[in-house]
PDBQT receptor file of N, H, CA, C and O in Angstrom, charges set to zero:
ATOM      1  N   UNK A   1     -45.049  32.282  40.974  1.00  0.00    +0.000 N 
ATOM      2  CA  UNK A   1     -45.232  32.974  42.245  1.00  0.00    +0.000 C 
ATOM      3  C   UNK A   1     -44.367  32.361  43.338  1.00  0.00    +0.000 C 
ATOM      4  O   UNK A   1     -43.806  33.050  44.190  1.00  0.00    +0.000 OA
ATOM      5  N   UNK A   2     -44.271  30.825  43.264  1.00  0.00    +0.000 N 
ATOM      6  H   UNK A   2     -44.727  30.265  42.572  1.00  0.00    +0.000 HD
ATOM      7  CA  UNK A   2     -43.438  30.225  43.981  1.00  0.00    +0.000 C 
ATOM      8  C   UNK A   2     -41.769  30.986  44.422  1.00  0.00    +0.000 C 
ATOM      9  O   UNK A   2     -41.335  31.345  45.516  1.00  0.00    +0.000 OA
ATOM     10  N   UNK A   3     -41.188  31.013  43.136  1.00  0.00    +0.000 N 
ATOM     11  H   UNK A   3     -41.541  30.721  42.247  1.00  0.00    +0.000 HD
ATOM     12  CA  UNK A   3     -40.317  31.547  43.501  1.00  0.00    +0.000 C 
ATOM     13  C   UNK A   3     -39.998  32.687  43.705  1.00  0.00    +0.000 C 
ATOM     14  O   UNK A   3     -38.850  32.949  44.064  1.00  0.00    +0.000 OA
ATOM     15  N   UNK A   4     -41.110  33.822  43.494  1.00  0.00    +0.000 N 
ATOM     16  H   UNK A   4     -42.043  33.610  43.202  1.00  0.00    +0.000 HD
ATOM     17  CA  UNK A   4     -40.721  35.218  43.801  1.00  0.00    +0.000 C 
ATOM     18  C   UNK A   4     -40.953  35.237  45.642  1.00  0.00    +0.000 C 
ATOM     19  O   UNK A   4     -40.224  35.915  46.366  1.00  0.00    +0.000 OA
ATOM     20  N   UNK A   5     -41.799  34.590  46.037  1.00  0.00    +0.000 N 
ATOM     21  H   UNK A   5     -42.391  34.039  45.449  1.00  0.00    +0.000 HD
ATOM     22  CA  UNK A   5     -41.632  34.521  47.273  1.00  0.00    +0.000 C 
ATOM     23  C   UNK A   5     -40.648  33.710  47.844  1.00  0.00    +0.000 C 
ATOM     24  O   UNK A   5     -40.869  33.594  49.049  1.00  0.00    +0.000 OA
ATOM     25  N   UNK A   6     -39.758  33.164  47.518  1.00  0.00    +0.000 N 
ATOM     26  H   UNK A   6     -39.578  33.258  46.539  1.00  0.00    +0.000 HD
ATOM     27  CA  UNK A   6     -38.782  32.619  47.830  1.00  0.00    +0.000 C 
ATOM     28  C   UNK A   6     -37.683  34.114  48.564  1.00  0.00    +0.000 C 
ATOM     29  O   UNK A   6     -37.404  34.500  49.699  1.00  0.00    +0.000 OA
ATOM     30  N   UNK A   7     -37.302  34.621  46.948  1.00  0.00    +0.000 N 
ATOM     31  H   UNK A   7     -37.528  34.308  46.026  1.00  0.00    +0.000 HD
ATOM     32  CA  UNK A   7     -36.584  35.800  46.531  1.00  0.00    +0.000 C 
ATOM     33  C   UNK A   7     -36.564  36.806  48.049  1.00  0.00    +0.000 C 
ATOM     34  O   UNK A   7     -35.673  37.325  48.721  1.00  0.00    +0.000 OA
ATOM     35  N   UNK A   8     -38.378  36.718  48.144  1.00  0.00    +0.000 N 
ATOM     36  H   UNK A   8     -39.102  36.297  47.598  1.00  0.00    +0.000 HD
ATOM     37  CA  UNK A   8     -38.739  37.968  49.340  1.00  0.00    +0.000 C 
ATOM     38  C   UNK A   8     -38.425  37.607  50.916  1.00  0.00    +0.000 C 
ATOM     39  O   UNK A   8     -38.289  38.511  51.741  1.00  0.00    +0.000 OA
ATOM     40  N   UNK A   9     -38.300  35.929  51.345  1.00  0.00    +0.000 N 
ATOM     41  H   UNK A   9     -38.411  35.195  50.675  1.00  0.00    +0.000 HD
ATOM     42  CA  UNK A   9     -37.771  36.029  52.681  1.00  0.00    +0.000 C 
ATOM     43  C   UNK A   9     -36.767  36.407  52.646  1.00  0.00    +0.000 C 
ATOM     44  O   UNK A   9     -35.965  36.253  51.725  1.00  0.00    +0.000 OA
ATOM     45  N   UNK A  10     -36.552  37.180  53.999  1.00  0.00    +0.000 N 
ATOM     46  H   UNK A  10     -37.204  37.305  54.748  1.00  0.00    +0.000 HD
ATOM     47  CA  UNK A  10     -35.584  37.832  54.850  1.00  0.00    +0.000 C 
ATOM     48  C   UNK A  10     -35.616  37.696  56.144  1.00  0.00    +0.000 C 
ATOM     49  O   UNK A  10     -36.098  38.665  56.732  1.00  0.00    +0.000 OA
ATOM     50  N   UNK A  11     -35.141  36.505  57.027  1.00  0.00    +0.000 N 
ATOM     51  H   UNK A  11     -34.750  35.718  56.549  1.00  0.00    +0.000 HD
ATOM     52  CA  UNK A  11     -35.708  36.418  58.531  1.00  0.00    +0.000 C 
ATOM     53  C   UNK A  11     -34.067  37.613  59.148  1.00  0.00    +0.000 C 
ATOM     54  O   UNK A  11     -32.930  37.476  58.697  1.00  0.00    +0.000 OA
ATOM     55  N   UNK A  12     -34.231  38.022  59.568  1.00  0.00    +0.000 N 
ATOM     56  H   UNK A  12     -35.155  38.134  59.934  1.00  0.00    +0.000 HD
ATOM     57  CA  UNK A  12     -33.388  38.552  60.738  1.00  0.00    +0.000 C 
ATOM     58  C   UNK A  12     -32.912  37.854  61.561  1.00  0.00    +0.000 C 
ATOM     59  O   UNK A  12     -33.634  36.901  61.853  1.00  0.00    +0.000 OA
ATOM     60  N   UNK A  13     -31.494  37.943  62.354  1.00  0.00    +0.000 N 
ATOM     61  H   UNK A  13     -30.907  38.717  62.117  1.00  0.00    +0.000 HD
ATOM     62  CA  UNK A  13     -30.721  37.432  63.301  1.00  0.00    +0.000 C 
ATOM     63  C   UNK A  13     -32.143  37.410  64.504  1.00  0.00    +0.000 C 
ATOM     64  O   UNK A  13     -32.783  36.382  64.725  1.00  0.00    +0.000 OA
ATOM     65  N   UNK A  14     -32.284  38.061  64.829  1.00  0.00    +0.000 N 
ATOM     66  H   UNK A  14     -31.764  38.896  64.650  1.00  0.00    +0.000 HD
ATOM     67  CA  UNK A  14     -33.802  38.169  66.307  1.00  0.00    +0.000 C 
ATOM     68  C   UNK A  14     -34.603  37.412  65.844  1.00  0.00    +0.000 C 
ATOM     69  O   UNK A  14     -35.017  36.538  66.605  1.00  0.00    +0.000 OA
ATOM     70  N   UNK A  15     -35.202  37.455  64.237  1.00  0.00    +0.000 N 
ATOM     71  H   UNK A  15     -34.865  38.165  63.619  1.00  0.00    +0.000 HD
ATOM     72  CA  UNK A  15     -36.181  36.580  64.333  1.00  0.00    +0.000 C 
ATOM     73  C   UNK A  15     -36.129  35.023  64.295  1.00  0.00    +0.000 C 
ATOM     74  O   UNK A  15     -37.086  34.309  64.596  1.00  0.00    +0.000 OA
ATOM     75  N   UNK A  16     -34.936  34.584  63.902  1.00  0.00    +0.000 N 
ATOM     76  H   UNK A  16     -34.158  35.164  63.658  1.00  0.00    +0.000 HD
ATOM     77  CA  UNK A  16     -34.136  33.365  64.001  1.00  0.00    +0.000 C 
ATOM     78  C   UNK A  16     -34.221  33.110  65.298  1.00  0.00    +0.000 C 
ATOM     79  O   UNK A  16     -34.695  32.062  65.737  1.00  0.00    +0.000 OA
ATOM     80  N   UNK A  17     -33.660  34.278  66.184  1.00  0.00    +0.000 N 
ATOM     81  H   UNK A  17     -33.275  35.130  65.827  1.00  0.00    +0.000 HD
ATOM     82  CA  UNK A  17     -33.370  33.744  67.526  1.00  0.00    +0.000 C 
ATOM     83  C   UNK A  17     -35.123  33.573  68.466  1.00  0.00    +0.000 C 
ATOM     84  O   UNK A  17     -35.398  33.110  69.573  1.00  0.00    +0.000 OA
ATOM     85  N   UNK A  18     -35.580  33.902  67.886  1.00  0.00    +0.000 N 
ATOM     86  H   UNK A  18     -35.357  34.278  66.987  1.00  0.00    +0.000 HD
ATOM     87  CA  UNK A  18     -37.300  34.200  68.612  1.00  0.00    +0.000 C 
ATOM     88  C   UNK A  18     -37.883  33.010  68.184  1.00  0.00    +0.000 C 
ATOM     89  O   UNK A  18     -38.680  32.479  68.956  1.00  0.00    +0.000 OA
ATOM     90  N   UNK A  19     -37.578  32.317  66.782  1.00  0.00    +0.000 N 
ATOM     91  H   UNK A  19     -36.930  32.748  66.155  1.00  0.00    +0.000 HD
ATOM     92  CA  UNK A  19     -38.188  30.814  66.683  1.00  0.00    +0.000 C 
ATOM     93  C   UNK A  19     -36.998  29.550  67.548  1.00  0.00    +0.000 C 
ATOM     94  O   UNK A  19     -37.171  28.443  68.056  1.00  0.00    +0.000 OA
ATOM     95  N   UNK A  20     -36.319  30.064  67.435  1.00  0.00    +0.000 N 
ATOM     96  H   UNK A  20     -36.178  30.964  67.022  1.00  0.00    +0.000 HD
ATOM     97  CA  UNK A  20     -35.440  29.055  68.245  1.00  0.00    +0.000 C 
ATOM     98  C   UNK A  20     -35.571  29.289  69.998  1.00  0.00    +0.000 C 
ATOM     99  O   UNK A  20     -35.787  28.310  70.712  1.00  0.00    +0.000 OA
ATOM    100  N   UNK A  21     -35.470  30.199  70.385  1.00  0.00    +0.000 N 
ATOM    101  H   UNK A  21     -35.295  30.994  69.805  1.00  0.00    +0.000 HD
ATOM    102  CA  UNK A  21     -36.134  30.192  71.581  1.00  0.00    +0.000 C 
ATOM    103  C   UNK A  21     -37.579  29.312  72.233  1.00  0.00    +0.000 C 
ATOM    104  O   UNK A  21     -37.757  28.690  73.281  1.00  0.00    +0.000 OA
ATOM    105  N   UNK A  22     -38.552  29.648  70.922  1.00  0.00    +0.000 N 
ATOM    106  H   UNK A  22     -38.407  30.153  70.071  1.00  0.00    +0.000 HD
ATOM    107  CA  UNK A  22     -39.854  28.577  71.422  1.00  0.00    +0.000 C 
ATOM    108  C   UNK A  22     -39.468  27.342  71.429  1.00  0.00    +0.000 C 
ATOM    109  O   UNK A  22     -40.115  26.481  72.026  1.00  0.00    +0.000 OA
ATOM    110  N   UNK A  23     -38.194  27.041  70.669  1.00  0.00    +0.000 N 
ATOM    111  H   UNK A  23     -37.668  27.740  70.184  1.00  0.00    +0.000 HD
ATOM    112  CA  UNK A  23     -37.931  25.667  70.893  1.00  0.00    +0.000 C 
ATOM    113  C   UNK A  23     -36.435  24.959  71.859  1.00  0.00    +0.000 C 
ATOM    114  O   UNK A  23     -36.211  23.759  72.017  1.00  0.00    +0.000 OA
ATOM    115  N   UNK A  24     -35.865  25.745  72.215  1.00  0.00    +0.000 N 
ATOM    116  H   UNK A  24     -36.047  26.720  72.087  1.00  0.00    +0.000 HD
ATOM    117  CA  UNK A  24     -34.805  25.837  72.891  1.00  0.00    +0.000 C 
ATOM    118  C   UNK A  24     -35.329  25.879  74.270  1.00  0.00    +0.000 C 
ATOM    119  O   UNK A  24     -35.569  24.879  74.947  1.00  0.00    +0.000 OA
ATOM    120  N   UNK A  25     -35.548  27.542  74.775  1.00  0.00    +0.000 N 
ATOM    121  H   UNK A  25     -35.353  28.354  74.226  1.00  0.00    +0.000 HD
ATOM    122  CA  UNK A  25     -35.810  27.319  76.066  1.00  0.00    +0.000 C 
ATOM    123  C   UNK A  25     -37.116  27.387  76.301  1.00  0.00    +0.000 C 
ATOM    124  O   UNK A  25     -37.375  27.470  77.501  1.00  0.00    +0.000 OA
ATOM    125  N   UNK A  26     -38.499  27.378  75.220  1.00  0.00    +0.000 N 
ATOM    126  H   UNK A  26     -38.288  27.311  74.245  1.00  0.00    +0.000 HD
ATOM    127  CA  UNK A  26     -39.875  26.766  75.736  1.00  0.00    +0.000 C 
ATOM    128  C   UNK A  26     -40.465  25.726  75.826  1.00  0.00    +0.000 C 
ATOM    129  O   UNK A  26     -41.537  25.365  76.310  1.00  0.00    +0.000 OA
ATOM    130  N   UNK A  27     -38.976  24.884  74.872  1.00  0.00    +0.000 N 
ATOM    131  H   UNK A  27     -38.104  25.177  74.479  1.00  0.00    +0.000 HD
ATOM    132  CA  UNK A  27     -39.221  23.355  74.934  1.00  0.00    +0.000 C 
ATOM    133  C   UNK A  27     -40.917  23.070  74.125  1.00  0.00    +0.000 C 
ATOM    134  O   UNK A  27     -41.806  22.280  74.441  1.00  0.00    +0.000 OA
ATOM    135  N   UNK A  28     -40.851  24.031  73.061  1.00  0.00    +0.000 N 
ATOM    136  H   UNK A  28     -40.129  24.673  72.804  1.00  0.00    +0.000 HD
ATOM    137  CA  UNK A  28     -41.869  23.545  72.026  1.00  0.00    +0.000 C 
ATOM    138  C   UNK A  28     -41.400  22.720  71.237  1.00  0.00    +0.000 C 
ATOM    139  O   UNK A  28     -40.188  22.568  71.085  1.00  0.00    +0.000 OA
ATOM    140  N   UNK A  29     -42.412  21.976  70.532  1.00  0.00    +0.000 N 
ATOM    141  H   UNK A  29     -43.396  22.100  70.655  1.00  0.00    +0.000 HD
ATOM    142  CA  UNK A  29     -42.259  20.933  69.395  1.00  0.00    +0.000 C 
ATOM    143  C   UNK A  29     -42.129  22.107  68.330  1.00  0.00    +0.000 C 
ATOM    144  O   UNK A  29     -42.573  23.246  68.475  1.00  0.00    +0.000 OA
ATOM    145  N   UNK A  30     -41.146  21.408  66.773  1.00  0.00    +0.000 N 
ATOM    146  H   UNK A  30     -40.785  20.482  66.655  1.00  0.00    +0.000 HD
ATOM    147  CA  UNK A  30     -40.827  22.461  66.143  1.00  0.00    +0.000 C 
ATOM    148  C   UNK A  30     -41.912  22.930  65.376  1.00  0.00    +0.000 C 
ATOM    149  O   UNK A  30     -41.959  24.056  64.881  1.00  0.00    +0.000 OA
ATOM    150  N   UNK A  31     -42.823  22.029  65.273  1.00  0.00    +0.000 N 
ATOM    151  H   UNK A  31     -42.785  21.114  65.675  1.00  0.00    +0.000 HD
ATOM    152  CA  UNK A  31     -44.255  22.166  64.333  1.00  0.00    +0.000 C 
ATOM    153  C   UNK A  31     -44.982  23.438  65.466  1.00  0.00    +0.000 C 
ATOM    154  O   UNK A  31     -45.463  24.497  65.061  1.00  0.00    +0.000 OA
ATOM    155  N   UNK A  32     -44.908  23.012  66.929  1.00  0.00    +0.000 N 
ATOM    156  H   UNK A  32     -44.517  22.153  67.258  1.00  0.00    +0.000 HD
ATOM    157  CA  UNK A  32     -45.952  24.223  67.380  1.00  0.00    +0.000 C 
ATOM    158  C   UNK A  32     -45.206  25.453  67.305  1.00  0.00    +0.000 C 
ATOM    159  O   UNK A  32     -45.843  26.451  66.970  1.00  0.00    +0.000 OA
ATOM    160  N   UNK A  33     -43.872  25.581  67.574  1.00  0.00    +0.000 N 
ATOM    161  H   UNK A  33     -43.355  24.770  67.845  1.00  0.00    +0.000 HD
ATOM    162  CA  UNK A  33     -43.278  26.945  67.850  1.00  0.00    +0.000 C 
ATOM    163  C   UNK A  33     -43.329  27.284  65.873  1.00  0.00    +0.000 C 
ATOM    164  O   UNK A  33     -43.092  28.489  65.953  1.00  0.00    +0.000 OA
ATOM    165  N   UNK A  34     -43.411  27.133  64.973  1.00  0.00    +0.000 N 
ATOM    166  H   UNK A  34     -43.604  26.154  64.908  1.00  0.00    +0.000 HD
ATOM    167  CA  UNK A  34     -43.514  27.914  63.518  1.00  0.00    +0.000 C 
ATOM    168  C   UNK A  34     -45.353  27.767  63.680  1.00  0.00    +0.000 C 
ATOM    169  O   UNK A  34     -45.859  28.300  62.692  1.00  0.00    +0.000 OA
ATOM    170  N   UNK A  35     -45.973  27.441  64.233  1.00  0.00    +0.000 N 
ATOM    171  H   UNK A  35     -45.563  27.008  65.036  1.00  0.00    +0.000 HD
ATOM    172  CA  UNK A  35     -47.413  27.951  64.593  1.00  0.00    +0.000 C 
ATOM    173  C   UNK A  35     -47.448  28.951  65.072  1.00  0.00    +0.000 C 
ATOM    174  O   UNK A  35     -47.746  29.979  64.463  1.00  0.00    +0.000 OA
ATOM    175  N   UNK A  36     -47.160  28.892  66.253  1.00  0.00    +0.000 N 
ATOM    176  H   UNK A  36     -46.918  28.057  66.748  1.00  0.00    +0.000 HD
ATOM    177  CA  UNK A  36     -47.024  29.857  67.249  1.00  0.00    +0.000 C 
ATOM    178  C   UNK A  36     -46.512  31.194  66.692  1.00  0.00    +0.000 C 
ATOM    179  O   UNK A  36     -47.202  32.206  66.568  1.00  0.00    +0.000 OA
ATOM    180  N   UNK A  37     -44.574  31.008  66.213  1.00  0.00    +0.000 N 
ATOM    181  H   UNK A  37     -44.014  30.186  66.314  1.00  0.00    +0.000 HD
ATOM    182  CA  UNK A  37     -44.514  32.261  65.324  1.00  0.00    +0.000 C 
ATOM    183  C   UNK A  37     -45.066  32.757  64.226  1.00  0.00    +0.000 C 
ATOM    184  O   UNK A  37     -44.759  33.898  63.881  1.00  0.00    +0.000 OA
ATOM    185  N   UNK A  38     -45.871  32.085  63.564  1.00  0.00    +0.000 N 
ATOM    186  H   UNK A  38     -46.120  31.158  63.844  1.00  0.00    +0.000 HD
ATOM    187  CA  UNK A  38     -46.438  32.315  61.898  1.00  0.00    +0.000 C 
ATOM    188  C   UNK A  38     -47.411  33.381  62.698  1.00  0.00    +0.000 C 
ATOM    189  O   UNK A  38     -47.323  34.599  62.538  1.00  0.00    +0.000 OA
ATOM    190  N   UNK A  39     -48.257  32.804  63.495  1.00  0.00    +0.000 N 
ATOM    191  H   UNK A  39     -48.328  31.815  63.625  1.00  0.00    +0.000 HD
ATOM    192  CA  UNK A  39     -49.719  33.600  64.015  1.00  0.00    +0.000 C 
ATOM    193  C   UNK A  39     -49.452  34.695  64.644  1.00  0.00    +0.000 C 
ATOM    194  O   UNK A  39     -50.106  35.737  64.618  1.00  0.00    +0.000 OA
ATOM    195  N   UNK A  40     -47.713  34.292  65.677  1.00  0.00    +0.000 N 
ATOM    196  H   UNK A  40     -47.182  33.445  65.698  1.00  0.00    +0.000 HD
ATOM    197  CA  UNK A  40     -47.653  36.089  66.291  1.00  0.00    +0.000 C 
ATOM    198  C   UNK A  40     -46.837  37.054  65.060  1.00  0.00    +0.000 C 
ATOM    199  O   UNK A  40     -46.355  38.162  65.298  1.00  0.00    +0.000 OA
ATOM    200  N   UNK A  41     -46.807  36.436  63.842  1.00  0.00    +0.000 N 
ATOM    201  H   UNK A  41     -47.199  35.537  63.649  1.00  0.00    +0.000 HD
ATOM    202  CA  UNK A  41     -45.794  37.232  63.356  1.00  0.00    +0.000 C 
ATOM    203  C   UNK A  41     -46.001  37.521  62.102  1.00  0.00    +0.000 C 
ATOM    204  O   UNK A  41     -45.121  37.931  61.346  1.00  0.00    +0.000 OA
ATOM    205  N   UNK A  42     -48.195  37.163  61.531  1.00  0.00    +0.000 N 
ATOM    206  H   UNK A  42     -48.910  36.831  62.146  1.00  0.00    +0.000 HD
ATOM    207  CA  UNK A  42     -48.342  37.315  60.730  1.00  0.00    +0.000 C 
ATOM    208  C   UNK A  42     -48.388  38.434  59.449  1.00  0.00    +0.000 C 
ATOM    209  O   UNK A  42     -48.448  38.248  58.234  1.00  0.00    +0.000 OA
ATOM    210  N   UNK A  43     -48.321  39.935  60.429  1.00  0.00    +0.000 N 
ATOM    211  H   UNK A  43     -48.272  40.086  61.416  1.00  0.00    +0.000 HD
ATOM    212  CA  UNK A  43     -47.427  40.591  59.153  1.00  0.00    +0.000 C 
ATOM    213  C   UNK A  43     -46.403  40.307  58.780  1.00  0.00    +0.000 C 
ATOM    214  O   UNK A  43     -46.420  40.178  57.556  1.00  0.00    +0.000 OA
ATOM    215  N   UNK A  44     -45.408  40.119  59.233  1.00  0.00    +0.000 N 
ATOM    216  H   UNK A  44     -45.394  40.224  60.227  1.00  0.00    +0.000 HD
ATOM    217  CA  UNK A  44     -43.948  39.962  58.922  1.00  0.00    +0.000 C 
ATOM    218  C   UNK A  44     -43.872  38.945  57.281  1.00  0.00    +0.000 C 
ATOM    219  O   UNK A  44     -43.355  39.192  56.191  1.00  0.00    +0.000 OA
ATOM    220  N   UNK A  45     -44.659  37.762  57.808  1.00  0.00    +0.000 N 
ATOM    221  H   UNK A  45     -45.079  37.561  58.693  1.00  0.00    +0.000 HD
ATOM    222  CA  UNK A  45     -44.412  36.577  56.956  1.00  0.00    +0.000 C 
ATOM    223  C   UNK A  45     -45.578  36.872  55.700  1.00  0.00    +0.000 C 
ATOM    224  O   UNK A  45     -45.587  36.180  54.683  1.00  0.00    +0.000 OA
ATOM    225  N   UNK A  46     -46.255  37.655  55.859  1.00  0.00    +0.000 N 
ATOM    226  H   UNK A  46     -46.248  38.218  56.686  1.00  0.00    +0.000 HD
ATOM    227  CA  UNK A  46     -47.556  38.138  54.886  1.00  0.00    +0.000 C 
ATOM    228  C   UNK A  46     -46.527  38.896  53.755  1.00  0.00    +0.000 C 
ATOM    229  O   UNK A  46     -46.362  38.398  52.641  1.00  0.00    +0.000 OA
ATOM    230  N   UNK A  47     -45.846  40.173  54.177  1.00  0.00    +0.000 N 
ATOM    231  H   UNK A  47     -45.980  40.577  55.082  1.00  0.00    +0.000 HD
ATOM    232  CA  UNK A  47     -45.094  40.284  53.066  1.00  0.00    +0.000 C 
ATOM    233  C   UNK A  47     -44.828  40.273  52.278  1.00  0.00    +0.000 C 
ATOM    234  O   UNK A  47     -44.821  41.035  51.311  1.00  0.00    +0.000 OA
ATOM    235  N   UNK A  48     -44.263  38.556  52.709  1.00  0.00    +0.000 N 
ATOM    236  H   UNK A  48     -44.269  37.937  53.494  1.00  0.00    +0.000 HD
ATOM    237  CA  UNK A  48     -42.881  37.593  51.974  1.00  0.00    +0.000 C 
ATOM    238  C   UNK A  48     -43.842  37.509  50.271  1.00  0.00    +0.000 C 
ATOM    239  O   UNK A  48     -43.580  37.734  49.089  1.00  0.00    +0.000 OA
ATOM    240  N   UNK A  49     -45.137  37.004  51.160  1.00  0.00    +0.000 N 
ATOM    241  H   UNK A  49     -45.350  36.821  52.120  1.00  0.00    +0.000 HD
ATOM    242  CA  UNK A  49     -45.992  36.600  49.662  1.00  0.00    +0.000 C 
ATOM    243  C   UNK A  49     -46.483  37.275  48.818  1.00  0.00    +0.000 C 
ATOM    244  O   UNK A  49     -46.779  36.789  47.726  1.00  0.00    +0.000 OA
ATOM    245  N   UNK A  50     -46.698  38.614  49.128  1.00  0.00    +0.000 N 
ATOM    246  H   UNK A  50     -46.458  39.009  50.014  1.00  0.00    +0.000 HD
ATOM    247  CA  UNK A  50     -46.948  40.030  48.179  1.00  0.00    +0.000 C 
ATOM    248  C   UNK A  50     -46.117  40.008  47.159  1.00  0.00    +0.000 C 
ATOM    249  O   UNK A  50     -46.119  40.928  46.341  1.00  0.00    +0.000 OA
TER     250      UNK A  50
């Protein structure tokens, strides 16, 4: 299973830029901003693991 969810990410140019933003210009720690995005972005990343 490990690696079929590997196979299934696909982040997007925006969504790259939307985790780097919480940490760029919100000046999050990198652990809270992939909190932060996992929870606002939990369909997206739910998906991956289907």
């Amino acid at each position: 299973m490990r690696i079929q969810t590997y196979t299934k990410i696909d982040f997007s140019t925006g969504m790259i830029g939307q985790m780097a933003a919480l940490v760029d210009i919100d000046k999050m720690s990198h652990e809270d901003a992939a909190a932060k995005w996992l929870a606002d972005n939990e369909d997206v990343w739910q998906a991956f693991t289907k």
